[in-house]
Wavefront OBJ file of the C-alpha trace (Angstrom):
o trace
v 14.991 57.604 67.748
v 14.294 60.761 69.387
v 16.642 61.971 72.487
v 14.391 62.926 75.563
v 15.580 66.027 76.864
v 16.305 64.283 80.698
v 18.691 62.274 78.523
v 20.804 65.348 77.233
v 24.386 66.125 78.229
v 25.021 69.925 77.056
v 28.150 71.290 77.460
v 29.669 74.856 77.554
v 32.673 74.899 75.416
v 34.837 75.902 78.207
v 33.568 72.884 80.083
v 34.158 70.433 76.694
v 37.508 71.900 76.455
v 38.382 71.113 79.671
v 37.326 67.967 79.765
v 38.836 67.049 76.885
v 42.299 68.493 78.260
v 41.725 66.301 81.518
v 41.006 62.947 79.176
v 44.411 64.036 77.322
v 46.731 64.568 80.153
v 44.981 61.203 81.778
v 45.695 59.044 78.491
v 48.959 60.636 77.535
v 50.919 61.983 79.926
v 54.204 62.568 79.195
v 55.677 62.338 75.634
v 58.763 62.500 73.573
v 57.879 63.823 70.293
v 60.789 63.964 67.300
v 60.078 67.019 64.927
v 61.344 70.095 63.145
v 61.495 73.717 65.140
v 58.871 76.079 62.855
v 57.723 79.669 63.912
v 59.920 79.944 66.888
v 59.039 82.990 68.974
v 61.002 84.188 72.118
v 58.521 86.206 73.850
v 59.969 89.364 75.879
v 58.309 87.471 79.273
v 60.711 84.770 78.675
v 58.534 81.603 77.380
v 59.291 80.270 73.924
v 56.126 79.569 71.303
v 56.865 77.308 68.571
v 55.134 74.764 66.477
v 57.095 70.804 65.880
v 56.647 69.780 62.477
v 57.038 66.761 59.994
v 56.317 65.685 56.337
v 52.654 65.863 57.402
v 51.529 67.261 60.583
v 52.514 69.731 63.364
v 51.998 70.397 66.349
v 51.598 73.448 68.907
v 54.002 73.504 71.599
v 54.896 76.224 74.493
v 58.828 75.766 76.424
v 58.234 78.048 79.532
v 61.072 80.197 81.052
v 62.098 78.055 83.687
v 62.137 74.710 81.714
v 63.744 77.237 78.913
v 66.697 77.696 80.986
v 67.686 73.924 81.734
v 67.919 73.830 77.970
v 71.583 73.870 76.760
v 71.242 75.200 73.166
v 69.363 77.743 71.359
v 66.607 76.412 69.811
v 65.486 77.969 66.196
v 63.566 77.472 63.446
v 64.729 74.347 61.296
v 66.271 72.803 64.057
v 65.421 69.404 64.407
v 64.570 67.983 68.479
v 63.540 65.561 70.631
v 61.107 67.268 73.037
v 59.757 66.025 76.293
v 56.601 67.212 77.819
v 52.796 66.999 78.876
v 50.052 66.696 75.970
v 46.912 69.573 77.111
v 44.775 71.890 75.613
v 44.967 75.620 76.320
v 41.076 75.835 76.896
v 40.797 79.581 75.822
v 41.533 78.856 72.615
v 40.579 75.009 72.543
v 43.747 73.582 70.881
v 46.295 70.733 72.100
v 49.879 71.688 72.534
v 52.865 70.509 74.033
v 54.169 71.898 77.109
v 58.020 70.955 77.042
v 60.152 70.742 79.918
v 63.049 69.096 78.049
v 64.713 69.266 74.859
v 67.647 67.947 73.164
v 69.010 68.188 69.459
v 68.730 65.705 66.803
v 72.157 64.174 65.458
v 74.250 66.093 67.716
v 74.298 66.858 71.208
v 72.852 69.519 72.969
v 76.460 70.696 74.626
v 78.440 70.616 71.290
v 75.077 72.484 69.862
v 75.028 75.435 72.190
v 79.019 75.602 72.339
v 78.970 76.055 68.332
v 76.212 78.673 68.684
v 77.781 80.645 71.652
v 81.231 80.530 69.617
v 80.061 81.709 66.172
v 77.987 84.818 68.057
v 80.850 86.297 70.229
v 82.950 85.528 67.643
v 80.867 87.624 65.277
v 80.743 90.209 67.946
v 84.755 90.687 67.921
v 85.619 89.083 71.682
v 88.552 86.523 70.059
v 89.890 89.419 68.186
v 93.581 89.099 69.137
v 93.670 92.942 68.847
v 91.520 93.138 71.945
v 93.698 91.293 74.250
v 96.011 92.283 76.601
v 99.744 91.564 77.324
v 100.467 89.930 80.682
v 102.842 92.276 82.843
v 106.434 91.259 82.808
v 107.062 90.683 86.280
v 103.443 90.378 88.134
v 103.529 91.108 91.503
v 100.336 90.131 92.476
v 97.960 87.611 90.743
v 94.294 86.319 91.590
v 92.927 82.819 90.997
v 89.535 82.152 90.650
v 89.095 78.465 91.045
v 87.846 75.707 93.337
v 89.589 75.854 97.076
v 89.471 71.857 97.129
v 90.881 71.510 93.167
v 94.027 69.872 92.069
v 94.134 72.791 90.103
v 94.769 74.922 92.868
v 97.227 72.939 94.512
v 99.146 72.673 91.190
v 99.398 76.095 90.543
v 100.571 77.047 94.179
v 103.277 74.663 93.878
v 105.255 75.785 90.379
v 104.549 79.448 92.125
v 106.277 78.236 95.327
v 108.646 76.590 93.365
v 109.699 79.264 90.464
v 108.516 82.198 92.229
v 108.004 82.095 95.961
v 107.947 86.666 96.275
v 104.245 85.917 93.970
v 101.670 87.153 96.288
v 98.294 85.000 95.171
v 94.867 85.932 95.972
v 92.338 83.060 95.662
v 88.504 83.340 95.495
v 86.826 80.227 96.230
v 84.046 79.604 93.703
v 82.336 76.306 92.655
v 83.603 74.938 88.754
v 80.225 72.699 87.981
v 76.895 72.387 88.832
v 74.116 74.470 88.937
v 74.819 77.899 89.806
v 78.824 77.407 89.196
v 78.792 80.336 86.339
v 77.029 82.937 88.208
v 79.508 82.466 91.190
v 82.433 82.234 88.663
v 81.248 85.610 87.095
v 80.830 87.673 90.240
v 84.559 86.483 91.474
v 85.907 87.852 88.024
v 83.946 91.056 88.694
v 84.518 91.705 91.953
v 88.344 91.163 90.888
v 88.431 93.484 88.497
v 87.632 96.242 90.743
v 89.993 95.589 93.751
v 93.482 97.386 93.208
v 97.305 96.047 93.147
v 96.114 93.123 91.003
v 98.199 92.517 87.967
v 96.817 89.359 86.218
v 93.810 86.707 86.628
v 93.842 82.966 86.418
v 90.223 81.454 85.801
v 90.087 77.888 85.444
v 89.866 73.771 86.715
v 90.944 70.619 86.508
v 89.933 68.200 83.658
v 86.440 66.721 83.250
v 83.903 65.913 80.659
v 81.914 68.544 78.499
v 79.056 68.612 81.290
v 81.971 68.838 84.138
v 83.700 72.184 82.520
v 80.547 73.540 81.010
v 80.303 76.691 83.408
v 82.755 77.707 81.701
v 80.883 78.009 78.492
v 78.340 79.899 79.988
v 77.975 83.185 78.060
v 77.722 85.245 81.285
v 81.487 83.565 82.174
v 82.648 85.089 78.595
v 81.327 88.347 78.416
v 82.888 89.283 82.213
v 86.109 87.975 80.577
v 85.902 89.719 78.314
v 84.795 92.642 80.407
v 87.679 92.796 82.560
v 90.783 95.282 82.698
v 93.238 93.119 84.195
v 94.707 90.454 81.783
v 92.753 86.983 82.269
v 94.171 83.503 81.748
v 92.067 80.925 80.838
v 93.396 77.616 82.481
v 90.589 74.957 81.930
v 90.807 71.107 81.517
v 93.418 69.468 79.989
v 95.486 70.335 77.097
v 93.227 69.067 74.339
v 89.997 70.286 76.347
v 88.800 74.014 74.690
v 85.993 76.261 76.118
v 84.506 79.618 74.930
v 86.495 81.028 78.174
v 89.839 80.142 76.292
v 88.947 81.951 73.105
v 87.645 84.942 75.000
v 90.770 85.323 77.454
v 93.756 87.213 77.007
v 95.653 84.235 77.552
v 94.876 80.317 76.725
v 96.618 78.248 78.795
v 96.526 74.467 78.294
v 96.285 73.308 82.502
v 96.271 75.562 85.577
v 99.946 74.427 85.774
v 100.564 76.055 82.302
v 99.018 79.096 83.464
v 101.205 79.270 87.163
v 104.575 78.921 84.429
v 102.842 81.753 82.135
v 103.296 84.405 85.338
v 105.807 83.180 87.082
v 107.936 81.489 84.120
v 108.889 85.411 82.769
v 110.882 86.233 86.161
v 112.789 82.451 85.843
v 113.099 83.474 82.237
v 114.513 86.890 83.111
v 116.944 85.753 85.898
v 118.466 83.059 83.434
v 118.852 85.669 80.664
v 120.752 87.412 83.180
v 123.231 85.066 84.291
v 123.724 83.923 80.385
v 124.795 87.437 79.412
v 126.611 88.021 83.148
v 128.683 84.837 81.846
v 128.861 86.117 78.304
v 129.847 89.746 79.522
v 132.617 87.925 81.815
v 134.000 85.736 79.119
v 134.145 88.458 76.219
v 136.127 91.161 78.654
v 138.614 88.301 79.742
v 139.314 87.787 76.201
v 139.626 91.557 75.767
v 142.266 91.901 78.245
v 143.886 89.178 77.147
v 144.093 90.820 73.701
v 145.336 93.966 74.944
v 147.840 91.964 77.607
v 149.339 90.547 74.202
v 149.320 93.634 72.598
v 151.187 95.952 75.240
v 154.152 93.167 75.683
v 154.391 92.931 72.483
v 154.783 96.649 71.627
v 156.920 96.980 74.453
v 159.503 94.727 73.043
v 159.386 96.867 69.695
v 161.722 99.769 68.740
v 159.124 102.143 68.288
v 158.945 102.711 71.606
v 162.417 104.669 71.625
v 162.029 106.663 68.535
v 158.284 107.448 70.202
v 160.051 108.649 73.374
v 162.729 110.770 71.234
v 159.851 112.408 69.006
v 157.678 112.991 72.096
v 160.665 114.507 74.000
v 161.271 116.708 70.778
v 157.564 117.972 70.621
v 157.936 118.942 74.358
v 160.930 121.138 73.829
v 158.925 122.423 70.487
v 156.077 123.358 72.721
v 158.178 125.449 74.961
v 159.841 127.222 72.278
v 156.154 127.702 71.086
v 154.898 129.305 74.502
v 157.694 131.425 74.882
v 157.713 133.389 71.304
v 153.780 133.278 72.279
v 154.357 135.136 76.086
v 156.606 137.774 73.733
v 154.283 138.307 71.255
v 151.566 138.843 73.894
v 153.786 141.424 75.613
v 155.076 143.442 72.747
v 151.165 143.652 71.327
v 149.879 144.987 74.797
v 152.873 147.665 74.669
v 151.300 148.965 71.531
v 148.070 148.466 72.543
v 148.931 150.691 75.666
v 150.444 153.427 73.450
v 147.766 153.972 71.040
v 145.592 154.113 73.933
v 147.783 157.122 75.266
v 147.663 158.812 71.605
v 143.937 158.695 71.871
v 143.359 159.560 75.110
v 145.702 163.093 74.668
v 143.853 163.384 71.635
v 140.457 163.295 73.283
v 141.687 165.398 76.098
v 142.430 168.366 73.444
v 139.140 167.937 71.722
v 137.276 167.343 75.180
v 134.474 169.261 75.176
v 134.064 170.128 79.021
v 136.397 172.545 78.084
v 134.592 174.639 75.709
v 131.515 174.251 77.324
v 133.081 176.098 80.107
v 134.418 179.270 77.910
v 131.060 178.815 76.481
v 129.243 179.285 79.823
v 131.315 182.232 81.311
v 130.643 184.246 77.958
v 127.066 183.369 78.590
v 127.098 184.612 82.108
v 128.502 187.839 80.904
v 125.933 188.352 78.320
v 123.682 187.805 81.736
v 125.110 190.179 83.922
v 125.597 192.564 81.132
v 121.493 192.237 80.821
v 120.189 192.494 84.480
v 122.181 195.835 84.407
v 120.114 196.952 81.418
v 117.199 195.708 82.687
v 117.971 197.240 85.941
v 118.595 200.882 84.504
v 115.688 200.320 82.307
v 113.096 199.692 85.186
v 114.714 202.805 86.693
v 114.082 205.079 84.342
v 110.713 203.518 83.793
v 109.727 204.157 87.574
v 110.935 207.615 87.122
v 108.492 208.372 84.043
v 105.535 206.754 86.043
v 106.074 208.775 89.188
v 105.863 212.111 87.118
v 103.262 210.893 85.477
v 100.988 210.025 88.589
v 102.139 213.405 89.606
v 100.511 215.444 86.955
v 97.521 213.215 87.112
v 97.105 213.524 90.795
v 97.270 217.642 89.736
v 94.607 217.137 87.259
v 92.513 214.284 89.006
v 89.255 216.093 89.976
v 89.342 213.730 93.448
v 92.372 216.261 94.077
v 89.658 219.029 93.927
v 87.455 217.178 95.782
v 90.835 217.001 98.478
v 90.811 220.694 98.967
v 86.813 221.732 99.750
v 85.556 221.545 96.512
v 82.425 218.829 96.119
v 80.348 217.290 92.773
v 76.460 217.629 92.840
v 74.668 215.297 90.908
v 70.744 214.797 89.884
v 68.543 212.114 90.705
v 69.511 210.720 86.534
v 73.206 210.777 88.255
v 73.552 213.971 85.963
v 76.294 215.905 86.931
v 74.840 219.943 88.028
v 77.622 222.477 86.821
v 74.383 225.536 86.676
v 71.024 225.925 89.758
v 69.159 226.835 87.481
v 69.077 223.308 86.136
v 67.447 222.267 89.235
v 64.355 223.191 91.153
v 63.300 223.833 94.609
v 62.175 220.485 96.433
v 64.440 218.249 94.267
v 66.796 215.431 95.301
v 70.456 215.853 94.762
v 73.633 214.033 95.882
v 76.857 215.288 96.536
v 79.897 213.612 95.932
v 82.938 214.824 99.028
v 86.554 213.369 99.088
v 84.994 211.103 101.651
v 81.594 209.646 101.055
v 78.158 211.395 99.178
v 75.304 213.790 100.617
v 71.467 213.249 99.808
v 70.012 216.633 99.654
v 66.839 218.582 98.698
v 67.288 222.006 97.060
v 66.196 224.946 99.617
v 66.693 227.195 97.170
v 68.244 228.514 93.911
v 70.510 231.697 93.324
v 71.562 232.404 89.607
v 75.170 233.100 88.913
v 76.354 236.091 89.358
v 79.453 237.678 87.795
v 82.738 237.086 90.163
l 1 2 3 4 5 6 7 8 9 10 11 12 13 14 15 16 17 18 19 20 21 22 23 24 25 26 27 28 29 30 31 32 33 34 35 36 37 38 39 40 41 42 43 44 45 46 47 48 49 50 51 52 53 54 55 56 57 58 59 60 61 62 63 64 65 66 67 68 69 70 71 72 73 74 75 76 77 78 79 80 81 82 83 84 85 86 87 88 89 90 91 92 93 94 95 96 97 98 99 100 101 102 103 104 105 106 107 108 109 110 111 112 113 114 115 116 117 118 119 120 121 122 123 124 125 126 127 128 129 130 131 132 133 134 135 136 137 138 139 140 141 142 143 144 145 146 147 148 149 150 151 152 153 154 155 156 157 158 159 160 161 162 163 164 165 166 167 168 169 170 171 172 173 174 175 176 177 178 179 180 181 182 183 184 185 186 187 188 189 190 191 192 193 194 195 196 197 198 199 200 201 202 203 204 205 206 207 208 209 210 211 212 213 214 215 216 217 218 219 220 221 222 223 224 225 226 227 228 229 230 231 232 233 234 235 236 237 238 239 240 241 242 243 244 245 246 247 248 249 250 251 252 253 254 255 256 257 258 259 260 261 262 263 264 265 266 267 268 269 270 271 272 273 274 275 276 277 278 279 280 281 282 283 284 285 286 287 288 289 290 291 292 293 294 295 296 297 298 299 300 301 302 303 304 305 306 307 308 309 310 311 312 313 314 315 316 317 318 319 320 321 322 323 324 325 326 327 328 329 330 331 332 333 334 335 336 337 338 339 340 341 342 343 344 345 346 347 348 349 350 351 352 353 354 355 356 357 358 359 360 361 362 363 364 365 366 367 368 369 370 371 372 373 374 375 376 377 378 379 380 381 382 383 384 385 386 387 388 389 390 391 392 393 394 395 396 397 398 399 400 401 402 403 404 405 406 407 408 409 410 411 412 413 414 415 416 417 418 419 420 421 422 423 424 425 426 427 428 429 430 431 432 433 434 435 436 437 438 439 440 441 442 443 444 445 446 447 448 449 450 451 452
């Protein structure tokens, strides 16, 4: 039969989708679904995709970040779970998935799960490498404790410190040890620690409880500031047979808080009673020493040695003086010699000494001296002598000597000098030369020479 169209439902496939996800949730609800992990992905905003699988089917399912937290393993693929969560369809793609908000292992439990997975990666990384750990100091002064104030673990380890070493100063930071939020607090106490000064070692731990009670201190945050930290840590969790990452990643594992208090207090006790043993030890070997020698000395006092001894050493002393005497002689007759050959030498030296021959040396030079300024005296003499008649005669011949008596020297304008008039011409210029000075002149006239 033919639909009218007043009777058609059409649907947009966004609608059908949603309607179908609202019949889903409605029937369903919540659901635990047993399956294998497949295609795990760990997206970088923090939700986990993954698909549950079995011999025949699978199914989509989506763990978001918040529920992801609350979950106490690692999930990955192969991995078989019990999952808890709400059966929908993500409309833009039209598929049914399961939104889980709880999950838990299959065959063991979740706790032991992520403890083996947390242990096998930090191991792998190198933080139990005994080569990484540090020595606790040999006589701490200072220690910190991060614990619970209202503990039993406290109170424990304050006590064996009061009672084995009262002069430990102890520095406590109050931090919950379970329960939501207890590893975050327990890792910012370690940190802070490690950067205040004076502190020389670290107590983290708590009193016994079950795996869910110490699990903050499984946390991988709690082991990597362990880890982390410069001042030597001991782990003090539980009891004896209870073991946490934080004990494989400390410096120190101690079995209960009150193991830990004897670990930094125990080396001082330790110390003090190695000191009286040897202080006792010391004393009873030097009594038996003296008593030894006591024995000894009477005993070699009641011996004849003694009196030969005191003969031969008597003997030796009178040798000794005989010695130093014949030495004092020998000492005195070698500086007598000593002082003669000195003498020898020195009248020697005073014949040879050569001050004296540099002084016959010098007065023969100062003769040869005097003996030359006296030569050089007459010779400068006679030399004067010679000059003076020779500036004579030159002064006689010297025509500025002319000049001196009247007589004058005409030259031409060419600086020619005129000895004959009629080398010059009425009108010219001439100069003439006097003892004192020079005439410009012009020519009057001209006679000829006449016959004197």
């Amino acid at each position: 039969m033919k639909l009218q169209a007043a009777e058609r439902r059409i649907y947009r496939i966004s609608e059908l989708n949603a309607e179908i996800k609202g019949v889903l949730e409605a029937r369903m609800g919540s659901v635990w679904v047993e399956g294998e992990i497949s295609n795990f992905k760990l997206h970088s905003s923090g939700h986990a995709y993954f698909s549950l699988k079995d011999r025949d089917s699978q199914l989509r399912a989506v763990c978001f970040k918040g529920s992801l937290r609350g979950v106490r393993f690692r999930p990955e693929d192969g991995l078989s779970v019990l999952a808890h969560g709400m059966i929908t369809v993500y409309t833009p793609r039209g598929e049914y998935q399961l939104v889980v908000d709880a999950m838990e292992p299959r065959g063991a439990g979740s706790l032991l799960l992520a403890y083996g997975q947390l242990k096998l990666r930090l191991e792998k990384e190198g933080l139990f490498d005994p080569a990484r750990k540090k020595a606790l100091p040999l006589l701490p002064r200072r220690i910190a404790v991060v614990t619970s104030p209202t503990g039993a673990a406290i109170q424990d380890i304050l006590n064996i410190l009061g009672r084995r070493n009262s002069t430990l100063h102890v520095l406590l930071y109050p931090v919950r040890v379970q329960g939501e939020g207890a590893a975050e607090e327990i890792t910012e106490a370690i940190r802070y620690l490690d950067r205040q000064p004076g502190i020389d070692a670290m107590i983290v731990g708590r009193g016994g409880g079950s795996i869910e009670d110490l699990w903050a201190f499984n946390e991988e945050i709690v082991a990597r500031a362990i880890a982390a930290c410069r001042v030597p840590v001991i782990s003090a969790v539980g009891h004896e047979t209870d073991v946490t990452i934080a004990d494989f990643v400390a410096d120190v594992r101690a079995s209960t808080p009150s193991a830990a208090a004897e670990l930094v207090s125990g080396r001082r006790e330790e110390l003090l009673q190695k000191r009286a043993v040897l202080a006792s030890r010391l004393q009873k070997a030097m009594a038996a020493l003296l008593a030894g020698c006591r024995r000894d000395w009477e005993l070699l006092s009641r011996s004849r040695a003694f009196g030969v001894m005191g003969n031969r050493i008597r003997f030796l002393d009178q040798r000794l003086d005989e010695l130093l005497l014949r030495s004092a002689n020998a000492v005195l007759r070698m500086g007598a010699e000593k002082r003669a050959r000195l003498a020898g030498c020195s009248d020697r030296l005073q014949r040879q000494n050569p001050r004296q021959k540099l002084q016959a040396q010098k007065s023969l030079v100062e003769l040869d001296l005097a003996r030359l300024q006296h030569g050089m005296s007459r010779r400068l003499e006679a030399c004067r002598r010679r000059l003076a008649q020779l500036g004579g005669k030159l002064e006689a011949l010297s025509p500025l000597g002319s000049l001196g008596r009247g007589y004058a020297i005409c030259r031409d304008v060419r600086g020619a000098v005129l000895t004959d008039a009629a080398r010059t011409a009425v009108g010219e210029q001439v100069r003439v030369r006097l003892a004192k000075g020079q005439l410009e002149c012009r020519v009057e006239g001209v006679e000829a020479d006449s016959a004197f």
